[in-house]
Every structure is written in C-alpha cells, then in structure tokens.
C-alpha positions, -999 to 999 in steps of 0.1 A, spaced: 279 703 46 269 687 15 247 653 9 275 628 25 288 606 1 288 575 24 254 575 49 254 549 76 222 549 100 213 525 125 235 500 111 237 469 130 252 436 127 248 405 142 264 369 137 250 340 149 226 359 173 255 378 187 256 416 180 288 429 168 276 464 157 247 478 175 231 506 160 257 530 146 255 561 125 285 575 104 289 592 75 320 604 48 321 635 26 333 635 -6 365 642 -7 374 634 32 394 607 52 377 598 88 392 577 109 376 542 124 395 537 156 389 513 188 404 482 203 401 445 187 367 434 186 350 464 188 330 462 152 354 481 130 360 455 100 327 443 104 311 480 98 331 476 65 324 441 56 286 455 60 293 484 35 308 462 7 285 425 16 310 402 22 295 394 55 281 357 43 254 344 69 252 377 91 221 395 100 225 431 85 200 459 98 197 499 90 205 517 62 236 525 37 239 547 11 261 554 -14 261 585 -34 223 591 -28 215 554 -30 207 528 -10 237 500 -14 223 468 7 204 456 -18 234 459 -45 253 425 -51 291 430 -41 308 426 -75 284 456 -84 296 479 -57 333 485 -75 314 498 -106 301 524 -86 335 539 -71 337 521 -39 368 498 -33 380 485 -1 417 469 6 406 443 33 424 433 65 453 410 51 453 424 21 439 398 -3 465 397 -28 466 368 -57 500 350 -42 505 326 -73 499 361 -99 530 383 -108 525 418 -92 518 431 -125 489 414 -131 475 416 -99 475 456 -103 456 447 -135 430 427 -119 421 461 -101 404 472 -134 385 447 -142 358 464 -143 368 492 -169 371 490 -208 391 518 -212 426 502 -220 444 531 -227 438 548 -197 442 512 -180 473 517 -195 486 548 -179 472 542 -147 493 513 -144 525 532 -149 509 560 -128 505 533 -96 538 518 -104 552 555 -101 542 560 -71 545 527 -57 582 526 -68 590 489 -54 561 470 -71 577 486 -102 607 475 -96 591 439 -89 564 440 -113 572 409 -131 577 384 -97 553 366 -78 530 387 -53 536 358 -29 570 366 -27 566 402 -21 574 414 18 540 423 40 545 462 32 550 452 0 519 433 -2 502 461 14 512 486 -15 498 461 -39 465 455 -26 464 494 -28 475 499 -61 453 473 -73 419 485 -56 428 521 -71 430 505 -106 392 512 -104 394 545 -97 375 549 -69 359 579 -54 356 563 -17 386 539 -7 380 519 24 407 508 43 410 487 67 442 481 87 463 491 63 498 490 85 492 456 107 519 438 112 545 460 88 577 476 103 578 512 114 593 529 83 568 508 62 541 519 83 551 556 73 555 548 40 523 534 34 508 566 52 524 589 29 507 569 3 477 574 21 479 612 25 488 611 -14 457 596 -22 436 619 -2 451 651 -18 437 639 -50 401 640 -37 393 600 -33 375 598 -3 388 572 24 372 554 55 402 543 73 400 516 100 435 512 119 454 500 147 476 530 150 454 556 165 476 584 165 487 581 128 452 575 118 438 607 136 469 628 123 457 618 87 421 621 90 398 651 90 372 633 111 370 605 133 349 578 147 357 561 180 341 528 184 337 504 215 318 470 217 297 479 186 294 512 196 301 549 181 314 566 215 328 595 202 333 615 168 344 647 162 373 668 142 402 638 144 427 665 157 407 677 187 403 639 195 442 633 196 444 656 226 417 642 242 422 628 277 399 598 267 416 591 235 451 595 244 445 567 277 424 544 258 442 547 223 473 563 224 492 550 258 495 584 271 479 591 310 471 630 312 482 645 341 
C-alpha cells in the first residue's frame, strides 16, 4: 500500500483524567471507506473529535497525520481547507437557515463561485428531497432529512476524506438505506470515508476495512467482509450466536 492518507499512532485520549482512547493505531487509504465499529462508549466519536479538535479541555496524546502532515497542531477551522470534513453525531445542521443556505455554508471556504455553483445543483441532484425543500427551514426538515443535509453541506468542500460519524442514528429503516446508498455513492467517486456507526452489519458491508473498538481499544481490524462472518463480530455486533 501507498503512504495512508489518514495516520493515527498511539493516539490517546483522556478527559478529566479518565482515558477514553488508550493507545490506538489506524489508518485510511486514499480512496477507501473503513469502518469504526463497537458498543456505546467505547471511544469511537471521540477518535474523531481527536482528528478534527473539537475536543475542548481533553488531554490529546500520539500522533495524526494528514496527507503526510502532522494535523494536531492545525487550528480546526484550518483542517476543512485541507480536504477533511466530518458530519458529526446529530448532525449539526443551522435549524433557523433555509436548507439552501445551509448547503452553501459547506463552501465557505472556497472562492470559486461557479463551481460553488454547480456543486450545489450537483448535491441537490442527488439529494433529491433537499431540492425539493431547498427554500424551507432546516429545522423543519425530518431526521433523515437532516442527515442528507449535514452531508451535502460538508461535501460542499470537496473533501478528499469524509468522516462520518453515526450517520443513520435514530432514522427509519428505509432512511437508513437511503442514506447508505448515498454513502456507497460517495465512495465510488474516490473521497475517502472513516465511518463510525451503530449498524455493524451495514457499515462492514460498505467498507473495505474495518476497525473494531472496545473500551478505548482497537481489538480487531481486518478486510470488513471477512469480519462480518466472524464468530466474534457477529455475537458482539450483529445479534447472531454461531453455532
């Protein structure tokens, strides 16, 4: 393989004294998705809270690089400009803004209004019911709805490494497969994605590699469709007891 294009070693993470990540290495490829999976509490959104600093008042130890260079010492607004966005765990979205404007907010960091221009149609395209509500509030929207926004707005800077975390919490079953086929349209035009999420078995379908993590810990990685048939995986993660 390549130079990765996201390098975690020895991260860890404490709060308060307590240690919520404990010394974990992972790593993404340009062009990949790998799956974060594990139970509540296990360090997930805090490995990407780490990765983008917005972990105010947390101890934050090892090493993270981006592209080739170290990214704990850039400020957060800073790390968009370099093609990492993330869509955070309850999405984030700008309630009292119409949906149109919170897609534009997405390229705030870009000049280019012409091409702003036509990646807006191009997000509303494929994100059919934002177009269709474009002009409303974004507090108004449904939570899949909201989840498609916060999407289409952190891809307004087109990234090159999209982290994700929990992107179908809380949504309905057919949402939750609609926002995955979003997903798996996004990876086929070569962004990168870190996924963290709740549904282990979609998340290891989608993903070339995964993580497994437990109480801070990396416990397992390997080729995400090898670990969807793996005893381990399947009682832990999946409901299913091989017999």
């Amino acid at each position: 393989m390549s130079a990765a294009m996201l390098q975690i070693s020895g991260l860890k993470v404490a709060y308060s004294g307590i240690q919520a990540v404990k010394g974990i290495d992972l790593e993404v490829q340009e062009g990949e998705t790998v799956a974060l999976i594990g139970a509540n509490g296990s360090g997930k959104t805090t490995t990407l809270k780490a990765v983008t600093h917005t972990l105010p008042g947390c101890k934050v130890e090892g090493t993270i690089e981006y592209q080739g260079d170290p990214l704990l010492a850039v400020p957060a607004f800073d790390i968009v400009r370099r093609g990492l966005a993330m869509v955070p765990e309850g999405r984030g979205i700008f309630a009292r803004m119409s949906v149109l404007e919170n897609i534009q907010m997405g390229a705030y960091t870009r000049s280019d209004a012409t091409e702003v221009g036509a990646d807006i149609s191009r997000w509303l395209d494929t994100f059919p019911r934002l177009k269709e509500r474009a002009s409303q509030l974004a507090g108004n929207l449904s939570g899949g709805e909201q989840q498609m926004l916060a999407m289409a707005r952190a891809l307004m800077s087109r990234p090159r490494l999209l982290l994700l975390d929990e992107p179908s919490m809380g949504l309905s079953p057919i949402m939750v497969e609609k926002i995955f086929e979003v997903i798996r349209t996004v990876a086929s035009q070569g962004i990168a994605i870190l996924l963290v999420e709740q549904n282990a078995r979609l998340a290891l379908q989608t993903a070339r590699r995964a993580y497994v993590m437990d109480s801070g810990l990396i416990t397992m990685t390997g080729n995400a469709h090898e670990l969807l048939s793996d005893p381990r995986v399947q009682s832990a993660y999946l409901g299913e007891v091989s017999t």
